[in-house]
LOBATOR-928751 format. One record per residue: residue in one letter; x, y, z of N, C-alpha, C in turn. Coordinates in steps of 0.001 Angstrom, whole numbers, padded with zeros to 6 digits, always signed. Each point is the difference from the previous one (the first is absolute). Layout:
BEGIN
AXYZXYZXYZ...
//
This chain:
BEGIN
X+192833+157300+037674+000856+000832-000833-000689+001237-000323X+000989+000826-000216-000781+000753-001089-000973+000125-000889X-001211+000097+000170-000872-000376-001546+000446+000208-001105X+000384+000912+000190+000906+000707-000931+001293-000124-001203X+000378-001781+000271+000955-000305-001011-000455-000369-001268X+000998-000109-000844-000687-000042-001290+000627-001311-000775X-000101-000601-001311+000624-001703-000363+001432+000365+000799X+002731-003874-000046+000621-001170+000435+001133+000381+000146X+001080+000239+000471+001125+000314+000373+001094-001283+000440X+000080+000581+001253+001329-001114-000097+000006-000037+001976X-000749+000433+000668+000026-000280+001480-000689-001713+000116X+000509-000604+000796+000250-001166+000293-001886-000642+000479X-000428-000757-000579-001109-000676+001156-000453-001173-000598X-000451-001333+000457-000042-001198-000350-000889+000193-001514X+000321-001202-000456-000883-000291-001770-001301-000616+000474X-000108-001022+000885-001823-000269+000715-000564+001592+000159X+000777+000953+000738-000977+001349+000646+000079+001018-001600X+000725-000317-001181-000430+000889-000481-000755-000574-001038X-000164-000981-000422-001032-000718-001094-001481+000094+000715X-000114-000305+001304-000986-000072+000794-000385+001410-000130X+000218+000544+000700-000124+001766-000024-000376+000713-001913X+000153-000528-000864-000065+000713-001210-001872+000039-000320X-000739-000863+000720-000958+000229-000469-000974+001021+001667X+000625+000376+000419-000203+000808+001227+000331-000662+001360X-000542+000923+000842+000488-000498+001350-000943-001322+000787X-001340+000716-000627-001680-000788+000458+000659-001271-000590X+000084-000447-001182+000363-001410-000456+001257-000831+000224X+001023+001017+000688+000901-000873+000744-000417-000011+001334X-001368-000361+000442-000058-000704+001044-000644-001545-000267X-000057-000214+001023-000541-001507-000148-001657+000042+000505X-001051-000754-000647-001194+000072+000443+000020+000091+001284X+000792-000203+000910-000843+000157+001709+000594+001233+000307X+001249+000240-000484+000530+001263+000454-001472+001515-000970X+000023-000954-000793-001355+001775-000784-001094-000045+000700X-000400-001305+000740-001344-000014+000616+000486+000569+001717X+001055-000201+000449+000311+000638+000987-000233+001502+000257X+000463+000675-001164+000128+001344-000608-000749+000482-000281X-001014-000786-000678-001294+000608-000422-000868+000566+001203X+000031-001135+001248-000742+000230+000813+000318+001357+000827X+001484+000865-000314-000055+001104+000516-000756+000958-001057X-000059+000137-001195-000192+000999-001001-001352+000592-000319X-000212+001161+000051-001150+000318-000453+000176+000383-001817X-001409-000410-000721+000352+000510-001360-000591+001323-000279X+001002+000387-001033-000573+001690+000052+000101-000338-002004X-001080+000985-000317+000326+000218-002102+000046+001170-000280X+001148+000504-001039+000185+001289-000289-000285+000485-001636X-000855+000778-000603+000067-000132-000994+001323+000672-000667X+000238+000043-001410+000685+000485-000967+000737+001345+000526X+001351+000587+000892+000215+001304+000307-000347+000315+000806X-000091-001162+001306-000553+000225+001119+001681-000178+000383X+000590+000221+001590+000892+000141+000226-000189-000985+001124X+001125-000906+000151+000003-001269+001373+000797+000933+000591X+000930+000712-000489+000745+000493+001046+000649+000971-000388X+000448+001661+001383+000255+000794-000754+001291+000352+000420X+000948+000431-000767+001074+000588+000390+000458+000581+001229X+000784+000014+000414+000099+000865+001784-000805-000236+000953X-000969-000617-000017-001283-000994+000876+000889-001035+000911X-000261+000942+001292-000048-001533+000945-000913-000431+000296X+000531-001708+000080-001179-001128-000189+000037-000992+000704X-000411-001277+000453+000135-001086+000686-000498-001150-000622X-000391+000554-001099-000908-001237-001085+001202-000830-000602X-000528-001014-000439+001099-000916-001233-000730-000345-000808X+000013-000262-001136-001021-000332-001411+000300-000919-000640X-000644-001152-000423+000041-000458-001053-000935+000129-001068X+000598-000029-001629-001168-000229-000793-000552-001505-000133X-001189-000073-000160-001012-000446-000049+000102-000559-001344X-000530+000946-001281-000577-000104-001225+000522+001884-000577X+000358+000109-001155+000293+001113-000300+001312+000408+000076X+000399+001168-000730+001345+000342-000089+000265+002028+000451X+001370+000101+000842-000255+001456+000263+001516+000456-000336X+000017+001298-000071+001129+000614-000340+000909+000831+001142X+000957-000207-000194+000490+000708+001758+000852+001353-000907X+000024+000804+000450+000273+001468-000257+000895+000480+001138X+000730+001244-000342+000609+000470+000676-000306+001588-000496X-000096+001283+000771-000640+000647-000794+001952+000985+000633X+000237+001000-000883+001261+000703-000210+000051+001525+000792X+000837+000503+000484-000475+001111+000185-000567+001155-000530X+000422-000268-001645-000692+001190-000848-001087-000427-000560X-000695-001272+000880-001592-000448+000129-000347-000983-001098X+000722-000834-000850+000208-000781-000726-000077-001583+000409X-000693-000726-000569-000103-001408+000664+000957-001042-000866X+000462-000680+000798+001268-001060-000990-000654-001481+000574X-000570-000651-001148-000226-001390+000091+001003-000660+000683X+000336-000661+000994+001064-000537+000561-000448-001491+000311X-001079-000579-000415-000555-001611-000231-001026-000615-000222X-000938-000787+000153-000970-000436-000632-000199-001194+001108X-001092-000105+000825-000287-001312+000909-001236-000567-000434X-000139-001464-000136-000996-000753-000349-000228-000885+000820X-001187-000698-000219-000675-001022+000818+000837-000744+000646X-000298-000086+001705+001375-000882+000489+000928+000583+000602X+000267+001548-000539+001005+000767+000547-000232+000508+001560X+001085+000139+000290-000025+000840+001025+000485+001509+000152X-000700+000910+000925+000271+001552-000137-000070+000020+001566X+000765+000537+000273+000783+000950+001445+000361-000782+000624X+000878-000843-000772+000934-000862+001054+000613+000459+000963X+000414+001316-000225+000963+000919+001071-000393+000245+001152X-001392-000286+000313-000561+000158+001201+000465-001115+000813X-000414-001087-000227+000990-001181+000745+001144-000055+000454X+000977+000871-001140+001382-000113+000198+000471+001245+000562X-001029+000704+000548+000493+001335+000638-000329+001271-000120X-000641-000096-001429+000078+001678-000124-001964+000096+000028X-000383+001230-000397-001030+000296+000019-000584+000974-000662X+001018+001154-000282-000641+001007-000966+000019-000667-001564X-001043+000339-001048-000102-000413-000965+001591+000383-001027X+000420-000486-000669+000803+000084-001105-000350+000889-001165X-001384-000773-000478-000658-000144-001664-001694+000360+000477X-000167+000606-001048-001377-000375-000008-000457-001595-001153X-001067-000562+000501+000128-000814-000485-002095-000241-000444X+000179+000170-001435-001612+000409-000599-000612-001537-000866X-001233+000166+000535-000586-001210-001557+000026+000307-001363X+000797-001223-000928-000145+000197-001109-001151-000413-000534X-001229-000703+000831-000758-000860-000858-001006-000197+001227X-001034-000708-000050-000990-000045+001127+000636-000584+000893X+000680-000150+001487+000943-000353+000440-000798-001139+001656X+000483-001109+000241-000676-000041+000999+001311-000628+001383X-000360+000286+001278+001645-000154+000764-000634-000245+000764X+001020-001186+001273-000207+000261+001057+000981+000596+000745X-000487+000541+001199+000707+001142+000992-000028-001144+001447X+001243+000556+000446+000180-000762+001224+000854+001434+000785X-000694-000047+000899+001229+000905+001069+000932-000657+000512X+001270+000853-000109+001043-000836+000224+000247-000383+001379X-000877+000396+000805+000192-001232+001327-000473-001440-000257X-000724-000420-000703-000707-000912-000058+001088-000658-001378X+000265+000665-001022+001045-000418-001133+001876-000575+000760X+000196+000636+000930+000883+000037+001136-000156-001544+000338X-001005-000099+000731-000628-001045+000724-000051-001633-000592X-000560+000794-001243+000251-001500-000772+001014-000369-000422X+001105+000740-000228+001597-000306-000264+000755-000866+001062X-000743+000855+001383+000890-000863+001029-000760-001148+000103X-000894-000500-000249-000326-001491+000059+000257-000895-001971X+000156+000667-000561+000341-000325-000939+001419+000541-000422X+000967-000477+000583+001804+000861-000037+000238-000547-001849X-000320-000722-000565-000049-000285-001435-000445+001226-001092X-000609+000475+000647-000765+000594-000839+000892+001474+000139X+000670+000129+000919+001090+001355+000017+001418-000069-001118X-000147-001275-000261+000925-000160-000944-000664+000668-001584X-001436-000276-000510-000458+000599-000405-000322+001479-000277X+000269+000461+001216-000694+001432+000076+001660+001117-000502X+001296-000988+000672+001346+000407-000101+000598+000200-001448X-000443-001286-000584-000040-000372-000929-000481+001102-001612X-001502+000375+000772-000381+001438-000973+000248+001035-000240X+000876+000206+001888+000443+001055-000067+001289+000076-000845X+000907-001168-000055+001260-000429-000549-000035+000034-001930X-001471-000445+000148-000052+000045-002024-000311+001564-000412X-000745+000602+000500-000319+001631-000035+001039+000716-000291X+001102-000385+001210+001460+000719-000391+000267-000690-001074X+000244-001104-000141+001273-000524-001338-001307+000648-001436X-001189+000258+000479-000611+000478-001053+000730+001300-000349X-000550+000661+000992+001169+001065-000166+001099+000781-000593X+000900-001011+000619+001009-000356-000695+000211+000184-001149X-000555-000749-000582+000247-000953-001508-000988+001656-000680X-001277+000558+000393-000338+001225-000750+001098+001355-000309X+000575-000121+001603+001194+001173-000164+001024-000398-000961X+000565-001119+000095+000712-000388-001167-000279-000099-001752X-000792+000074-000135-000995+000460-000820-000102+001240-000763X-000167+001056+001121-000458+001103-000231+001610+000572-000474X+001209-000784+000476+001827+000229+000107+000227-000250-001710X-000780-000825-000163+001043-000534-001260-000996-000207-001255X-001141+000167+000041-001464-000206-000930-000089+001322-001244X-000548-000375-000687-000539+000945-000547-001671+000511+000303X-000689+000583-000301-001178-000319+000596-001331-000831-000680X+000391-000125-001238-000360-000741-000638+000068-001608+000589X+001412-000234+000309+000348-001211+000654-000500+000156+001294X+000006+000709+000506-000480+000064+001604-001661-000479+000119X-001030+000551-001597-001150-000276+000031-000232-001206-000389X+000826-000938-000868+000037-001102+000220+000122-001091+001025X+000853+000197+000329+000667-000772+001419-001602+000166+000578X-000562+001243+000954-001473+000008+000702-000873-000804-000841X+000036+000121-001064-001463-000898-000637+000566-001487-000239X+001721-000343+000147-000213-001547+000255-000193-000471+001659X+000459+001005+000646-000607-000498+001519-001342+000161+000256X-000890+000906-000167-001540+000318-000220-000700-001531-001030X+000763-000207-000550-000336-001261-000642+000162-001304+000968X+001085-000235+000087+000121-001072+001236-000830-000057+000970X-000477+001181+000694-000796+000175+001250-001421-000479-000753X-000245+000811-001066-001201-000223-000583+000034-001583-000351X+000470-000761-000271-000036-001597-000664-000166-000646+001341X+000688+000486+001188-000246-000901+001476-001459-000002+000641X-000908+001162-000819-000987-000045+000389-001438+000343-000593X+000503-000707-001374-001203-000362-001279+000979-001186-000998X-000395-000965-000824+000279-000293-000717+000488+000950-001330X+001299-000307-000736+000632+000576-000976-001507-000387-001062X-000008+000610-001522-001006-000213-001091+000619-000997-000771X-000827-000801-000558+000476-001221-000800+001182+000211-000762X+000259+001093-000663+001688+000190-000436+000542+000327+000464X+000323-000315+001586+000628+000743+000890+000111+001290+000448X-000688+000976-000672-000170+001716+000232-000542-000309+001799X+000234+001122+000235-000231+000370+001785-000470+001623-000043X-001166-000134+000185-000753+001941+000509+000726-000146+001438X+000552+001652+000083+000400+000188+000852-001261+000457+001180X-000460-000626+000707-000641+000349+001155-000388+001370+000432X+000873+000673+000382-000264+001234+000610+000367+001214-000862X-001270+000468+000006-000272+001455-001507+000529+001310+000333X+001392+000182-000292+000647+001035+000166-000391+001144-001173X+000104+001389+000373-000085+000700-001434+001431-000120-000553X+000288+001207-001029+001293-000306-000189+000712+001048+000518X-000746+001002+000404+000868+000839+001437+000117-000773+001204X-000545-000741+000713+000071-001046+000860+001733-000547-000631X-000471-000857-000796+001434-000371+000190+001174+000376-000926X-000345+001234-000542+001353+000902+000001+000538+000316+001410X-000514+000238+000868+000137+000301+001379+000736-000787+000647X-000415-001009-000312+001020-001347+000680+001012-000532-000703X+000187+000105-001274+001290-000348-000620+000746+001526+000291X-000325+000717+000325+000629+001392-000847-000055+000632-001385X-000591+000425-000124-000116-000039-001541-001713+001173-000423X+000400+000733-000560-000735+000777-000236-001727-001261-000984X-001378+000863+000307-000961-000729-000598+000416+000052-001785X+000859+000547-000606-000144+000071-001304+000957-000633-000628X+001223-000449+001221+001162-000937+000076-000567-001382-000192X-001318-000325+001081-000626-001408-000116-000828+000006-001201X-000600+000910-000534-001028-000194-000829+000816-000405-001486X+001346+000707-000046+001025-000565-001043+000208-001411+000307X+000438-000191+000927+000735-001679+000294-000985-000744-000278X-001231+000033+000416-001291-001040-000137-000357+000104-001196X+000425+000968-000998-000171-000044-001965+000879-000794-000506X+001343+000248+000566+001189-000708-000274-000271-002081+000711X-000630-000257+000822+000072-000972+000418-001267-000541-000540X-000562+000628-000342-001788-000252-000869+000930-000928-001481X+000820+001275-000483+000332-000025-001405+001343-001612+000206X+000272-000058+000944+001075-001055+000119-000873-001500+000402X-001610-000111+000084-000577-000863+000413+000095-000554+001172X+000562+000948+000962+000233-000519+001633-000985-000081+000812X-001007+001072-000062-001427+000564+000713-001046-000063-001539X-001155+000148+000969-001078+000797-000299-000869+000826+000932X-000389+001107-000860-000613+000850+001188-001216+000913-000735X-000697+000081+001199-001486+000364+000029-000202+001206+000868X-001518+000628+000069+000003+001170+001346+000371-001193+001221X+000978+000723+000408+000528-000271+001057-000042-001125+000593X+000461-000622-001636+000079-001701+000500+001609-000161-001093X+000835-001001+000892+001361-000731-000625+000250-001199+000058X+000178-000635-001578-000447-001482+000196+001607-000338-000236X+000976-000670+000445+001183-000404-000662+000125-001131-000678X+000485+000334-000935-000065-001298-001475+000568-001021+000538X+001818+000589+000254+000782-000781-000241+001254+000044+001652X-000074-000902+000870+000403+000976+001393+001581-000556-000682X+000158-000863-000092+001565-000191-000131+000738+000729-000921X-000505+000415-000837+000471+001139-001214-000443+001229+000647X-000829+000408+000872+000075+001504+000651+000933+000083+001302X+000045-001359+000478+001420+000325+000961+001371+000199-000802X-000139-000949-001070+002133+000364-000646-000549+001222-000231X-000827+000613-001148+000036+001835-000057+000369+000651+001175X-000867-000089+001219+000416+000647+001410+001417-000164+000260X+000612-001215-000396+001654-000017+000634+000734+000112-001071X-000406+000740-001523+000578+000588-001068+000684-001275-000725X-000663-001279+000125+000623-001345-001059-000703+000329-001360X+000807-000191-000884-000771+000026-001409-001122-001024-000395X-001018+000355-000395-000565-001532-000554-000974+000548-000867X-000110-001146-000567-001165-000002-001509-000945+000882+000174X-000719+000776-000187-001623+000681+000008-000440-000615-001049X-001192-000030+000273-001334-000097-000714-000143+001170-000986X+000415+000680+000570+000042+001672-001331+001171+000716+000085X-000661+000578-001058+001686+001266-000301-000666+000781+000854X+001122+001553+000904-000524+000952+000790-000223+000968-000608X+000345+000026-001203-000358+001606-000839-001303-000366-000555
//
């Protein structure tokens, strides 16, 4: 796919391929199929703002992460970068090479000390056709990317942006809980350290738009937040806010 998509929609694909698939692509395989795989991959580590991949770049590589989390970008013509997703351990990046295409989409950068393996896609190719299972997988990512999609554009249709910054920090939460334990009262740090221009960028929403909503969701006991850390209190009470249900707060907003 595209690297390039951003958060479920409504296009059709089995409930085994998408529960399987939520904690990445690497872990919906099966131990012989990763040791198969492995044996094509070389490992490469990127630090903090290093770039796996750059925009308009043709390539032949396919990536998975390893350990670490990166941000895929899209940069605008009046030279502006728009967060358009967030890939973590497990994930996969340039699926599109498999499925056809080759020039880059996104650039796609480390958020954090990052470590991947790289397979050229003859050899990523290769292992599909002896492993035809595992294309269901790869279809599959490309298939959740869109309904991610999806479900962001719809979003961006009918949200406020306040709600729009919610909605991202209960999916940033989910991703984050599939791959650390939640904190004894259930709070979940969100994984990957966005600023808050980062993800004004990706909701839409100006940095002073988010820096309101995250006072307002501080003051409603939904989050907590630190330098460039977001812990969410409460995910089921920050999703009804995101889909505008009323419910109790913890505080008044004034």
């Amino acid at each position: 796919m595209p690297e390039g998509t951003s958060h479920q929609g409504g296009r059709g694909r089995g409930p085994a391929d998408a529960s399987s698939l939520r904690r990445g692509f690497w872990f919906a395989l099966d131990s012989e199929q990763r040791a198969a795989l492995g044996e094509a991959a070389r490992s490469r580590s990127y630090a903090p703002g290093s770039p796996l991949v750059h925009q308009g770049d043709e390539s032949n590589d396919v990536t998975i992460i390893e350990d670490g989390w990166a941000k895929v970008t899209s940069t605008t013509e009046d030279g502006h970068d728009v967060v358009l997703a967030v890939r973590g351990p497990g994930d996969l990046i340039a699926e599109s090479v498999v499925l056809g295409g080759r020039t880059r989409s996104a650039t796609v950068t480390a958020l954090s000390p990052l470590r991947a393996l790289m397979f050229p896609a003859a050899r990523f190719t290769a292992f599909l056709k002896f492993h035809p299972e595992a294309w269901r997988l790869v279809s599959g990512t490309f298939v959740q990317r869109l309904d991610e999609a999806d479900r962001r554009l719809e979003a961006h249709l009918t949200s406020t942006g306040t709600q729009r910054l919610a909605l991202l920090l209960v999916d940033l939460a989910e991703e984050s809980a599939l791959r650390s334990p939640a904190g004894a009262d259930g709070s979940i740090d969100i994984a990957p350290t966005l600023s808050q221009t980062e993800i004004g960028s990706w909701v839409d929403a100006s940095r002073e738009t988010v820096a309101r909503g995250l006072a307002l969701l501080r003051r409603r006991g939904l989050v907590r937040t630190g330098r460039r850390k977001i812990t969410v209190v409460d995910q089921h009470a920050l999703r009804a806010f995101a889909q505008g249900i009323p419910t109790a707060s913890h505080h008044d907003d004034h």
